[in-house]
N, C-alpha and C positions, 0 to 999 in steps of 0.2 A: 172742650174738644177731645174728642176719644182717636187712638190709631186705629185705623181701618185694617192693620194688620193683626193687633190685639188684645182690643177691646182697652188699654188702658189708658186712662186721663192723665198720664204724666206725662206730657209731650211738654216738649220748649219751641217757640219761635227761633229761630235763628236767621231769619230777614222779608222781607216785605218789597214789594214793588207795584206799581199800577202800570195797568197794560191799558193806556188811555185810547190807541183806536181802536180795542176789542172793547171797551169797558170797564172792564175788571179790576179789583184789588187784590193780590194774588198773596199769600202768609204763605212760607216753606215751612214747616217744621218737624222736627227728629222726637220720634219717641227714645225715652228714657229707661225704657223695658226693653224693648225690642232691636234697636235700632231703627227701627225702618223710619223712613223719610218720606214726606207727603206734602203736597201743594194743597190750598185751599184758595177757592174761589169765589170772591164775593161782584155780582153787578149784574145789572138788567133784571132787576127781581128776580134770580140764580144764586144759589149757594149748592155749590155745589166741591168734590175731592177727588183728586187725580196721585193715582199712590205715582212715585217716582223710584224708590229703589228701598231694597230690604235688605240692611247690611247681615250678613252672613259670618 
C-alpha cells in the first residue's frame, strides 16, 4: 500500500470496518512519512482510496 499523498509504503493500519449495505471493507490508515491518513476500499470488484486528512 503506497500514501496517495507521498508516494511512501510506510503506512500502518490503524482499524478496519465493513460497510455490509454498501459492500465494502473499508482499512484507515496513517502514513508514517507524512502523516496524512487515508481510507481504502475493497468490494463489488472495486478497489478503490479516498484520502481523509493530511496532518499538517
Amino acid at each position: 500500500m503506497k500514501c496517495p499523498y507521498c508516494g511512501s509504503e510506510n503506512v500502518e493500519a490503524v482499524k478496519s470496518w465493513e460497510m455490509p449495505k454498501k459492500g465494502y471493507m473499508v482499512t484507515h490508515y496513517r502514513c508514517k512519512n507524512c502523516g496524512g491518513r487515508f481510507n481504502y476500499y475493497v468490494g463489488k470488484g472495486k478497489r478503490f482510496v479516498l484520502r481523509t486528512r493530511l496532518k499538517r
